[in-house]
C-alpha positions in Angstrom: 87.4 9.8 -10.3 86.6 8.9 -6.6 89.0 6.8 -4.7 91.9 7.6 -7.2 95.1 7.1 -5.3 97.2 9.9 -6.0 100.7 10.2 -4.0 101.9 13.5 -3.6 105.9 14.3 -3.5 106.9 17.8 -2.2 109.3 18.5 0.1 107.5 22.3 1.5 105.2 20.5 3.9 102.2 23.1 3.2 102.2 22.6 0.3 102.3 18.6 0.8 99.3 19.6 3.4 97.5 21.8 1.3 97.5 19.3 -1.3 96.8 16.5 0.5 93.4 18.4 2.1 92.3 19.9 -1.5 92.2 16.4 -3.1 90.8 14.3 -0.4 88.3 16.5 -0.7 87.6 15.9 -4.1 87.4 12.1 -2.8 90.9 11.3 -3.8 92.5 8.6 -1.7 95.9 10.8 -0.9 99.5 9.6 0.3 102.7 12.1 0.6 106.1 11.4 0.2 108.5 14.5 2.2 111.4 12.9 -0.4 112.0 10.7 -3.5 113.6 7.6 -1.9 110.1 7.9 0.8 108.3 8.2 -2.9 110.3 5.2 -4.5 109.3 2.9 -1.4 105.6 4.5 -1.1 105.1 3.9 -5.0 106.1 -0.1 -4.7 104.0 -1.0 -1.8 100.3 0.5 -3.3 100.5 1.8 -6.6 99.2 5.6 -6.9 97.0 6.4 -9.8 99.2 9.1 -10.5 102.1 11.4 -9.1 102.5 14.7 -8.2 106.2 15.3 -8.0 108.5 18.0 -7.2 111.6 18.7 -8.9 113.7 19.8 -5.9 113.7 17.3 -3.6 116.3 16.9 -0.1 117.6 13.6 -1.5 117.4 12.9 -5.1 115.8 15.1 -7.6 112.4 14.7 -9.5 113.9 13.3 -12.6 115.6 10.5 -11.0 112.7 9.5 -9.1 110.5 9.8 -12.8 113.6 7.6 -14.4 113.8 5.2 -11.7 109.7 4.7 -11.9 109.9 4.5 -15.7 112.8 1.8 -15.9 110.3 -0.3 -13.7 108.6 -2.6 -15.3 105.6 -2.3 -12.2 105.8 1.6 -12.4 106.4 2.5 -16.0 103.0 3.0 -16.5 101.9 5.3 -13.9 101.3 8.8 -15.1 103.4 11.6 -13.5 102.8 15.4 -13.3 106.0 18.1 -12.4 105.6 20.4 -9.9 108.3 22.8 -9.6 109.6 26.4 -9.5 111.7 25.6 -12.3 109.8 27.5 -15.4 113.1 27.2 -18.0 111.9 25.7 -20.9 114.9 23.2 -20.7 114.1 21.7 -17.4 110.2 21.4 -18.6 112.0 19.7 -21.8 113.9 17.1 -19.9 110.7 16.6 -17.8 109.4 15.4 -20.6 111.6 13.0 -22.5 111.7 11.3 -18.8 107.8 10.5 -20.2 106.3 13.1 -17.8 102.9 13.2 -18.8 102.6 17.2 -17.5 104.1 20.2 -16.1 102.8 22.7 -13.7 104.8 25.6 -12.1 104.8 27.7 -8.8 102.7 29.4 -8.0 100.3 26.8 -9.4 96.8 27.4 -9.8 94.7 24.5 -7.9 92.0 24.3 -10.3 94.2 24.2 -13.2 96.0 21.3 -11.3 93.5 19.4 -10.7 92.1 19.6 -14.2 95.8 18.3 -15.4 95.3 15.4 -12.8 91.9 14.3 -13.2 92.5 14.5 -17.5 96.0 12.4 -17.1 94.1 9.7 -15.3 90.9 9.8 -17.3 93.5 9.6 -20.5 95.3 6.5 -19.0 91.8 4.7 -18.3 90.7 5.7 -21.3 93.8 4.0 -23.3 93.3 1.5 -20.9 96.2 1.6 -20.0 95.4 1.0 -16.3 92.3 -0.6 -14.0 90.2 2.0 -12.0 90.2 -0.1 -8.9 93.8 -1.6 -9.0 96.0 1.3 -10.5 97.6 -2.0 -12.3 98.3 -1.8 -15.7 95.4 -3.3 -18.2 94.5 -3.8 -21.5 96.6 -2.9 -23.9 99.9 -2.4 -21.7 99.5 -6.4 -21.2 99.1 -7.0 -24.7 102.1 -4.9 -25.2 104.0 -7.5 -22.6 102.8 -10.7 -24.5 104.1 -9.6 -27.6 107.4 -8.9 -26.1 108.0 -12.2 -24.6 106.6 -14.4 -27.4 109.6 -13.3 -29.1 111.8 -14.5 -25.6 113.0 -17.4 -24.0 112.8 -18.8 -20.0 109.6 -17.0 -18.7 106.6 -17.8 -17.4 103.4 -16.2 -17.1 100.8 -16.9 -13.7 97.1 -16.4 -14.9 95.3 -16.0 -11.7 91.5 -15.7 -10.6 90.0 -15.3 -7.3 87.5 -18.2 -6.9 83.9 -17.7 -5.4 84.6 -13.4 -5.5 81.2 -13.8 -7.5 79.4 -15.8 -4.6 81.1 -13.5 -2.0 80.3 -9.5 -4.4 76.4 -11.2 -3.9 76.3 -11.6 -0.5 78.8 -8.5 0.7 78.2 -6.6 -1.8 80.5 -4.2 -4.8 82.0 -2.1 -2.1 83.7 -4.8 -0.2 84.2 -7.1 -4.1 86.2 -3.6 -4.2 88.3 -4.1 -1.0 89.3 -7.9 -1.8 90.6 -6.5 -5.5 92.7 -3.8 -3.7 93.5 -6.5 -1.1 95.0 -9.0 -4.0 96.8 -6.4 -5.8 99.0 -5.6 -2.4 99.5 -9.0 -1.8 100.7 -9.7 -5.4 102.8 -6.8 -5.2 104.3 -7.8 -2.1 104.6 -11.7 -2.6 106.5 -10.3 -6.4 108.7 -8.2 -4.2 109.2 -11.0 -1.8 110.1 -13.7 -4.3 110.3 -12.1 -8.0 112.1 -10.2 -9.9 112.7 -6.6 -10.7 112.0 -7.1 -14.3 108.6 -9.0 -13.1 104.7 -7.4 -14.7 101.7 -7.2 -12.8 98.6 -6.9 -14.9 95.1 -6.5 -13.9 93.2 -8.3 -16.9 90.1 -7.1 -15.7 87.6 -8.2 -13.1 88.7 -10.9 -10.5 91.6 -11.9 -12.7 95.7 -11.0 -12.5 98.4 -11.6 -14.3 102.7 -12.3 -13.2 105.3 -12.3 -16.1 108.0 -13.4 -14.5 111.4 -16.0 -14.6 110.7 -19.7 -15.5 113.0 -20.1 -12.6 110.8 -17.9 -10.0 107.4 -18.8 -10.6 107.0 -22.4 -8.8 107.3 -20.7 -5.5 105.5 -17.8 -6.3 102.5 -19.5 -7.1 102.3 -21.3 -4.2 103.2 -18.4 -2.1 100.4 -16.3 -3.6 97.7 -19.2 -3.0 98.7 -19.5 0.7 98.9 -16.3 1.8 95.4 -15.2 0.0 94.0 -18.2 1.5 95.1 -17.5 5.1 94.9 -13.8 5.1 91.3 -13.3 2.7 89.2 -14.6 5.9 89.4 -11.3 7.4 86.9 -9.9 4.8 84.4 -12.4 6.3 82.0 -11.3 9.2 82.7 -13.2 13.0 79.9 -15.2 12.2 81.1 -16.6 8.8 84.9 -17.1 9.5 83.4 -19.3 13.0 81.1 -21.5 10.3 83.6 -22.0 7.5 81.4 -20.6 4.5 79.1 -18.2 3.4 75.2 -18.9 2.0 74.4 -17.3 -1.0 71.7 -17.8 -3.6 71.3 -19.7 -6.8 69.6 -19.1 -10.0 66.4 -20.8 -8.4 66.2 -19.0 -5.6 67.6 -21.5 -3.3 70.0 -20.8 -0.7 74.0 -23.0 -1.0 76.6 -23.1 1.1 79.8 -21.8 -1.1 83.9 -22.1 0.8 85.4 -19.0 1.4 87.6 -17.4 -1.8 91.1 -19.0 -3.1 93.2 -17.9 -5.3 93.6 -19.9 -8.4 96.8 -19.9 -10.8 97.5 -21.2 -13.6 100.9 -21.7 -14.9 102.9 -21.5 -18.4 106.2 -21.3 -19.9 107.8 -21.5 -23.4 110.5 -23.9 -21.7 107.4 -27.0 -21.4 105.2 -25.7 -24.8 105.4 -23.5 -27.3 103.0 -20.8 -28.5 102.2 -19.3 -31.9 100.6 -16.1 -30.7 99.8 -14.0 -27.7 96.1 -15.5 -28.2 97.5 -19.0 -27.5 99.4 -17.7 -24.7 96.6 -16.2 -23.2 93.9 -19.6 -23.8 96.4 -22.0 -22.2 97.3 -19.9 -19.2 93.3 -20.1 -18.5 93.1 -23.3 -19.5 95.9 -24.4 -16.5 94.4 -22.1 -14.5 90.7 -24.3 -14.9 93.1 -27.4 -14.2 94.2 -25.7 -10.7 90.3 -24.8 -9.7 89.4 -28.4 -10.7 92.6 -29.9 -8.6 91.7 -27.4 -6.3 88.3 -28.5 -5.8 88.4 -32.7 -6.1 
C-alpha cells in the first residue's frame, strides 16, 4: 500500500491536516484539496489512488465533484470514499448511486478509515481495475474500452512503449524505472489535456506500455507531441555524467558492457477509418505491431 496517492477533500483544515499527517505516515503519498473545483483540477493533473471527499464543501458539494469525476472518462475509475456529517440514510443513498465506493461519518474513527481506504484500493488492484504505480486504469477497465469502440466509428487508439526503460531499470535501478512510469503518466495526461479530448482514455497496459483512445482527428499530433516532449524532458532522469556523454553502459547477456541511447517513447498508431478489426484481440496485435514499425523507423 506504500506510495498510494490519496487526495484528501475537506474543507475544516484540521481535519485536512490531521489527515494529511495520519496517512503520510502510513507511507501514503498525500495531496489536499480546501474545495471541489481545487479537487477537480488536483484530480486531472496526477491521478490519486483514491478520494477522500467531503460532502459540504465552500463551492460545489461532494456529489457534484463524485458526478463530474465519474462522467470522466480519465477519472471514472478512481475509487471515492464520503466523509461527512450527514448520517441520513438518504444522503448515504445518493452517495452511493453517484458509484461511491464507501461512506464514513463524523466523528470518524481513523482506524476504521483507514481500513475502508486501504480495502477500496486493494479491491480496485485486485479487479485490476487500476496499476499500483500509475493510478491509471488497467486490465480489465481497457478491455472494457476496446469492446466499446470496436462497435464505433472515427477513433484511434496510440499503443505506446518506452524504449530502452529495461536497459535504463538495470543500470538505475526499480526505484527510479518507478519515477520515469510516474513521469510518463503526467506527461500523457498533460499532453491529452493539451491536445485531446474530454472523452479521451488513458490506460496503463502494464509495465513500460500506455494506451490513448482518442479522435481519428486528434491523434496525429498527439503522437508526435508525446514523442517530443518524453524525448526532451526524460534526460533529466539521467546522472551529469550520462546526459554530458549521450548514453548509458549497461550489460548484456554475456557479461559485456554496450553502449544503449537514452529512452524514447515509441507509438504506434490505428484507426477503423485505414483498417478494419474483427475483435479487440486484433485491435490490440496491430496497434503493437505499428508500434514495432515506429521503434524500427525509429531506429534505421
Amino acid at each position: 500500500m506504500g506510495n498510494a496517492r490519496l487526495l484528501v477533500v475537506e474543507d475544516d483544515i484540521d481535519i485536512a491536516n490531521m489527515l494529511k499527517i495520519y496517512f503520510t505516515g502510513l507511507q501514503f503519498d498525500v495531496d489536499v484539496a480546501n474545495c471541489g473545483g481545487d479537487a477537480l483540477e488536483r484530480t486531472k493533473q496526477v491521478l490519486p489512488h483514491l478520494i477522500v471527499l467531503d460532502i459540504m464543501l465552500p463551492d460545489i458539494d461532494g456529489y457534484e465533484v463524485c458526478r463530474t469525476l465519474r462522467t470522466s472518462m480519465r477519472t471514472s475509475h478512481i475509487p471515492v470514499i464520503f466523509l461527512t456529517q450527514k448520517d441520513e440514510r438518504s444522503d448515504k443513498l445518493q452517495g452511493l448511486e453517484l458509484g461511491a465506493d464507501d461512506y464514513i461519518t463524523k466523528p470518524f474513527d481513523i482506524e476504521e478509515l483507514k481500513l475502508r481506504v486501504q480495502g477500496a484500493i486493494r479491491r480496485s488492484e485486485r479487479e485490476s481495475l487500476t496499476d499500483p504505480r500509475s493510478g491509471l486504469p488497467a486490465g480489465r477497465l481497457i478491455e472494457d474500452q476496446l469492446r466499446r469502440i470496436i462497435r464505433e466509428q472515427d477513433w484511434a487508439l496510440l499503443d505506446m512503449r518506452i524504449n530502452h526503460f529495461d536497459s535504463f531499470k538495470d543500470v538505475y535501478g526499480f526505484v527510479a524505472g518507478d519515477d520515469v512510469l510516474r513521469f510518463a503518466t503526467m506527461l500523457i495526461g498533460e499532453v491529452v489535456d493539451e491536445m485531446g479530448t474530454t472523452g479521451d482514455f488513458i490506460g496503463h497496459a502494464g509495465g513500460d506500455n500506455f494506451i490513448i483512445i482518442t479522435t481519428h482527428a486528434a491523434a496525429p499530433a498527439l503522437k508526435q507531441r508525446l514523442k517530443d516532449r518524453f524525448g526532451a524532458e526524460v534526460q533529466t532522469h539521467y546522472n551529469f555524467i550520462d546526459r554530458q556523454q549521450g548514453f548509458i553502459h549497461a550489460s548484456k547477456a554475456d557479461g559485456t558492457m554496450e553502449k544503449v541511447p537514452f529512452m524514447t517513447m515509441v507509438v504506434g498508431m490505428i484507426s477503423p477509418n485505414d483498417q478494419s478489426f474483427a475483435d479487440i484481440r486484433e485491435i490490440t496485435e496491430l496497434a503493437a505491431e505499428a508500434r514495432r514499425q515506429d521503434a524500427a523507423t525509429a531506429t534505421a
